[in-house]
PyMOL CGO cylinders between C-alpha atoms (Angstrom):
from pymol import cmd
from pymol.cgo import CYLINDER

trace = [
    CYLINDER, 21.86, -62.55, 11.88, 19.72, -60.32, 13.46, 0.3, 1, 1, 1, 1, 1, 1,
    CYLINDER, 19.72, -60.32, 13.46, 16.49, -58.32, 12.41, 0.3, 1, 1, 1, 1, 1, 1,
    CYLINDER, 16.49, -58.32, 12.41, 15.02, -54.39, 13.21, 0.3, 1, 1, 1, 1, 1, 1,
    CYLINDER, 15.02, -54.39, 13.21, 11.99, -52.91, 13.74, 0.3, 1, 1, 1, 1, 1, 1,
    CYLINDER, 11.99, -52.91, 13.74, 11.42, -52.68, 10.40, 0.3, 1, 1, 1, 1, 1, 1,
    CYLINDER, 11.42, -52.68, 10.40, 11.45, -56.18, 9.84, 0.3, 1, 1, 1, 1, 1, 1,
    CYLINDER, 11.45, -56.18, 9.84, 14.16, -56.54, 7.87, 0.3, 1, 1, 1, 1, 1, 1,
    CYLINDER, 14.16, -56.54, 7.87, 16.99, -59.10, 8.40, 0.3, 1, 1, 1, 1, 1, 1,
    CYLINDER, 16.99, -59.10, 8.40, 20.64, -58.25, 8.31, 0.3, 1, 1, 1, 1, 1, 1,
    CYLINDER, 20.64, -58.25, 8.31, 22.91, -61.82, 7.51, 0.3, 1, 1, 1, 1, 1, 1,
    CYLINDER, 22.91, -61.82, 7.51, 26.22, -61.73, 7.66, 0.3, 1, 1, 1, 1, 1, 1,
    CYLINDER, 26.22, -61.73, 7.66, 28.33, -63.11, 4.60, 0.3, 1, 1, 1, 1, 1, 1,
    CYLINDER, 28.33, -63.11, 4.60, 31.39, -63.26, 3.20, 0.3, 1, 1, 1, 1, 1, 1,
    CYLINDER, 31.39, -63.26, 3.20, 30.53, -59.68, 1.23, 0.3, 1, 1, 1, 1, 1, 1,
    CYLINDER, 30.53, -59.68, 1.23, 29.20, -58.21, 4.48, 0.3, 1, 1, 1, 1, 1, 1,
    CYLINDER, 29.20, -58.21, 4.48, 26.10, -57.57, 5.74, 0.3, 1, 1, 1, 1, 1, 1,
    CYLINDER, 26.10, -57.57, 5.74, 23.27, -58.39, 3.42, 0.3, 1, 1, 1, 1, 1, 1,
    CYLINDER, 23.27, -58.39, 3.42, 19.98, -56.37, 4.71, 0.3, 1, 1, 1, 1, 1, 1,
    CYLINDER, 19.98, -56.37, 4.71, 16.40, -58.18, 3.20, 0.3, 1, 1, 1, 1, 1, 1,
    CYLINDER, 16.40, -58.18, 3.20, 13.00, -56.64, 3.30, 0.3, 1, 1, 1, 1, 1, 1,
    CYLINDER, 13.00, -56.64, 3.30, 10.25, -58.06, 4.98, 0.3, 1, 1, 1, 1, 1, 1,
    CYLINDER, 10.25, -58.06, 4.98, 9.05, -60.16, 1.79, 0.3, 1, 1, 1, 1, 1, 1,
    CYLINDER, 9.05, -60.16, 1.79, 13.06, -61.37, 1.00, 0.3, 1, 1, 1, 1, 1, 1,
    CYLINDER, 13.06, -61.37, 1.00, 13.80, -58.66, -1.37, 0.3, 1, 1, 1, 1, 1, 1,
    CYLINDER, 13.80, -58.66, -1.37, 17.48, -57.61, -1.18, 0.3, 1, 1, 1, 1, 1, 1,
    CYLINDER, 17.48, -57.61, -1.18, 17.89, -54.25, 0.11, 0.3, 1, 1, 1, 1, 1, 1,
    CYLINDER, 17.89, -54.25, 0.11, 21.45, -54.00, -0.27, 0.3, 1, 1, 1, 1, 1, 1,
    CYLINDER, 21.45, -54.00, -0.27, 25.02, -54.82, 1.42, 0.3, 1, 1, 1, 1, 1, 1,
    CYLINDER, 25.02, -54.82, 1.42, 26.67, -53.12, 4.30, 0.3, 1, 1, 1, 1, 1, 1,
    CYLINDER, 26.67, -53.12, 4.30, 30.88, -53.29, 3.31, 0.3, 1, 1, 1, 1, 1, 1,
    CYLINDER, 30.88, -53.29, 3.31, 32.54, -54.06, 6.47, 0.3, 1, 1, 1, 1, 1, 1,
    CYLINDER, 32.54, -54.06, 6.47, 37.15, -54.43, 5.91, 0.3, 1, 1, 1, 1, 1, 1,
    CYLINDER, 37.15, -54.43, 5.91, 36.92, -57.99, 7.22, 0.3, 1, 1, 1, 1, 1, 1,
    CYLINDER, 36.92, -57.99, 7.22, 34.32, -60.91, 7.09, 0.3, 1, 1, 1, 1, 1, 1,
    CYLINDER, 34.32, -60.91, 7.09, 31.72, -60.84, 9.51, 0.3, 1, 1, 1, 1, 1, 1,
    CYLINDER, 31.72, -60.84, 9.51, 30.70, -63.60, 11.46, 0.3, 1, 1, 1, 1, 1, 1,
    CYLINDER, 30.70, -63.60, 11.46, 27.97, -62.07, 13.52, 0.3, 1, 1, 1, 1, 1, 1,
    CYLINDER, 27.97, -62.07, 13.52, 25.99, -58.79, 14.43, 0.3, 1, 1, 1, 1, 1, 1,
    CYLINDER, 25.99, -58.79, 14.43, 23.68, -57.57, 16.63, 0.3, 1, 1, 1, 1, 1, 1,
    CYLINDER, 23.68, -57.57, 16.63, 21.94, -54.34, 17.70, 0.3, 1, 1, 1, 1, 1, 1,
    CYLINDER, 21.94, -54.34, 17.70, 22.40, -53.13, 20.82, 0.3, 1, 1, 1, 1, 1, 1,
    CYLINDER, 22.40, -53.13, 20.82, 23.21, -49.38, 22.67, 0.3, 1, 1, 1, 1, 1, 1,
    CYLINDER, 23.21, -49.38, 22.67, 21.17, -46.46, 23.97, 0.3, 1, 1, 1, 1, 1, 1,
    CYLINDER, 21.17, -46.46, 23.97, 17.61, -47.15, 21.89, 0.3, 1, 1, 1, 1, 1, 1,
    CYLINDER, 17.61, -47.15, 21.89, 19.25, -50.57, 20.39, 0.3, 1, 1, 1, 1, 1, 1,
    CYLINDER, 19.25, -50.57, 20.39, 20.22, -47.84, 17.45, 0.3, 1, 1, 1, 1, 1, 1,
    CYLINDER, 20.22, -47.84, 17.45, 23.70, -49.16, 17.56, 0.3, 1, 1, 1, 1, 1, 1,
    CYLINDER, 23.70, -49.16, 17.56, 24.54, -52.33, 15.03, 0.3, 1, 1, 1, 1, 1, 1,
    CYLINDER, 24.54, -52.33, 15.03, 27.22, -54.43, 16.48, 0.3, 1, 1, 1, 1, 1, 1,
    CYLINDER, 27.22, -54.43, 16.48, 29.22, -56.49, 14.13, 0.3, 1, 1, 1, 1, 1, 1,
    CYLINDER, 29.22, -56.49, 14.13, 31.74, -59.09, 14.76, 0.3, 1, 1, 1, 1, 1, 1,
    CYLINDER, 31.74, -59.09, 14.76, 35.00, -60.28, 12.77, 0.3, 1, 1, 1, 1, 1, 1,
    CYLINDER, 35.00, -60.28, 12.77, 37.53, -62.84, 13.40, 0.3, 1, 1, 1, 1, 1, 1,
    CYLINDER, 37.53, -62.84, 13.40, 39.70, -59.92, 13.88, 0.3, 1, 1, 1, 1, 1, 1,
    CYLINDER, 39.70, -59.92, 13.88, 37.30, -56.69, 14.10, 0.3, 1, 1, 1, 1, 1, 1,
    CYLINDER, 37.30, -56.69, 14.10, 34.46, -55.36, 15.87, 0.3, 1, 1, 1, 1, 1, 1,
    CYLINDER, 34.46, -55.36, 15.87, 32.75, -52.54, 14.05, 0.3, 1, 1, 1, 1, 1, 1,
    CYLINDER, 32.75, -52.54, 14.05, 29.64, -50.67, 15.56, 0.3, 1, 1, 1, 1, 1, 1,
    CYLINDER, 29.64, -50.67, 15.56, 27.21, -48.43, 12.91, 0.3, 1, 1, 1, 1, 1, 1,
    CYLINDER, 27.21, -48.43, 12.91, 24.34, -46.06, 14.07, 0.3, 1, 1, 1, 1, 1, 1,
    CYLINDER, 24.34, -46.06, 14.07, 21.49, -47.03, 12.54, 0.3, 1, 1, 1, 1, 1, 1,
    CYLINDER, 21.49, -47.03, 12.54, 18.47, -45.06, 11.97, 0.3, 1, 1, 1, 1, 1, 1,
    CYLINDER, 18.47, -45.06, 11.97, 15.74, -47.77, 12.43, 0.3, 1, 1, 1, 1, 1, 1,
    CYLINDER, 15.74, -47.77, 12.43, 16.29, -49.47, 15.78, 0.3, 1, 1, 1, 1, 1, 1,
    CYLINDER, 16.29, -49.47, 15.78, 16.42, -53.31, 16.33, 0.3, 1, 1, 1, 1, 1, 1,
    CYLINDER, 16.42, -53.31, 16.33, 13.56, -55.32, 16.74, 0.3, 1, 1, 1, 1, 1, 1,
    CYLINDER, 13.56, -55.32, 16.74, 11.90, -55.65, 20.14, 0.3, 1, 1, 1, 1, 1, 1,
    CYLINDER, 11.90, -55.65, 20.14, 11.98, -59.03, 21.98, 0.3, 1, 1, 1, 1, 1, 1,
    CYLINDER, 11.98, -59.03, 21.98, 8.89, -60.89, 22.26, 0.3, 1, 1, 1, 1, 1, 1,
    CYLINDER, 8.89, -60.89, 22.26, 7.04, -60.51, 25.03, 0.3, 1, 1, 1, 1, 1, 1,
    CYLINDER, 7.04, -60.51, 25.03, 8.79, -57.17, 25.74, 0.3, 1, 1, 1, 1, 1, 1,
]
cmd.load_cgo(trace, "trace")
């Protein structure tokens, strides 16, 4: 799972990518062909989301970036 700068989270599932709002309000689903198992953001900005499969990897520009670390 990861989250963005937004705050929400993004949990991968067996429907894809469920995205939650700050207060755990579903947001919606991003439809990936295979299962995730992980995802990330990452890229130029950290406006890329990286998402893992057993047998994909699948990459989405995203307009809000990722969160920043802590400390960062």
């Amino acid at each position: 799972m990861t989250i963005d700068s937004q705050d929400r989270i993004y949990v991968t599932t067996a429907s894809g990518i469920q995205v939650f709002d700050a207060k755990g309000g579903y947001a919606g689903t991003i439809k990936v062909p295979r299962q995730p198992a992980n995802c990330a953001f990452a890229g130029p900005g950290k406006r890329v989301l990286y998402i893992t499969a057993r047998e994909g990897l699948y990459k989405l520009n995203m307009l809000s970036p990722g969160a920043r670390r802590l400390g960062k």
